[in-house]
N, C-alpha and C positions, 0 to 999 in steps of 0.2 A: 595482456591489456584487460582492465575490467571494464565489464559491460555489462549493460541492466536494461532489458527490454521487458516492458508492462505492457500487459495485455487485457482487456473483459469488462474496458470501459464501455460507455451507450445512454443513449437517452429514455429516463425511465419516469416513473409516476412517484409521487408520494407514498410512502406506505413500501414500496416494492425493492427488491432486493437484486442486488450484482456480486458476482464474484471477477475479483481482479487477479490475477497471475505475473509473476516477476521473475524471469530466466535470467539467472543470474552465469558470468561466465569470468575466467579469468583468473579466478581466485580461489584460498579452497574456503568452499562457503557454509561447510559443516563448522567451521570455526571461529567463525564471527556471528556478531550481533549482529540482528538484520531490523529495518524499519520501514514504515510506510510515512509518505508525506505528500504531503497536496496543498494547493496553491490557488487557494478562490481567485476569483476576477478580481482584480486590481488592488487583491493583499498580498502580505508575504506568504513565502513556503511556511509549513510549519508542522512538527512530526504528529499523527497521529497515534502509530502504534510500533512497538517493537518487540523481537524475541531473540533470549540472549540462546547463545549454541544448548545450552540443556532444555529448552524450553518454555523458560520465565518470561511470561509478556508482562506489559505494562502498556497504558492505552491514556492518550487525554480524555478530558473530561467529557469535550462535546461527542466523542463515539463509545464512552464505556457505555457496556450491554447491549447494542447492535453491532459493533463490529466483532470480528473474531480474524486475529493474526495468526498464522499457522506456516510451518515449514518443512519442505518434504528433502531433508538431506540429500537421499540416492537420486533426486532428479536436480538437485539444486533450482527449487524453486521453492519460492518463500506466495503464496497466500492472502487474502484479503478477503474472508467472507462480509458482506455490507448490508445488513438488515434494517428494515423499517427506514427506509433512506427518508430526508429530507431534504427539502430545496435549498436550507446550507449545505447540504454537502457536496452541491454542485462546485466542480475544482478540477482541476489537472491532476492527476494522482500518480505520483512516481516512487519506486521503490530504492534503496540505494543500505550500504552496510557503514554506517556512522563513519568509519575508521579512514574511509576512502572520502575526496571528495571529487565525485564523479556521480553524473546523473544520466539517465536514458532518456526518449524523446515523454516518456511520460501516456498516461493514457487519459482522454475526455469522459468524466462524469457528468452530465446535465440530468437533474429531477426539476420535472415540470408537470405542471398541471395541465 
């Protein structure tokens, strides 16, 4: 069964920085594309970042050069450094590998002043 439990959401300030964490289980996940995606108040989901099994990310527009995707194969855990956050980036933030559609309960990011 796969399963994606995110972790290292909180409520943070402008300017300040989270890292998010995704245990990924179920599947072999050295082998898939893996992504990050999050769901502001009352929009839709919508992918931010991804990294294919050798390494290659590719990021949207609203997190290129503060975010950084990253994945740690031997733990099967996939990453989310979150820099110089913004009050959009307040969102539910869940991890999940394209290929599947299945989701975890997702983690809370709130940037507040």
């Amino acid at each position: 069964q796969v399963q994606f439990v995110e972790s290292g959401g909180g409520l943070v300030q402008p300017g300040e920085s989270l890292r998010l964490s995704c245990a990924a289980s179920g599947f072999t996940f050295s082998r898939y594309t893996m992504a990050w995606y999050r769901q502001p108040p009352g929009k839709e989901r919508e992918s931010i970042a991804r990294i294919t099994p050798s390494g290659s990310t590719i990021y949207a527009d609203s997190v290129k050069g503060r975010f950084t995707i990253s994945r740690d194969n031997a733990k099967n855990t996939l990453i989310l450094q979150m820099n110089s956050l913004k009050l959009e980036d307040t969102a539910v933030y869940y991890c999940s590998a394209p290929t599947f559609a299945s989701w975890g309960q997702g983690t809370q990011v709130t940037v507040s002043s």
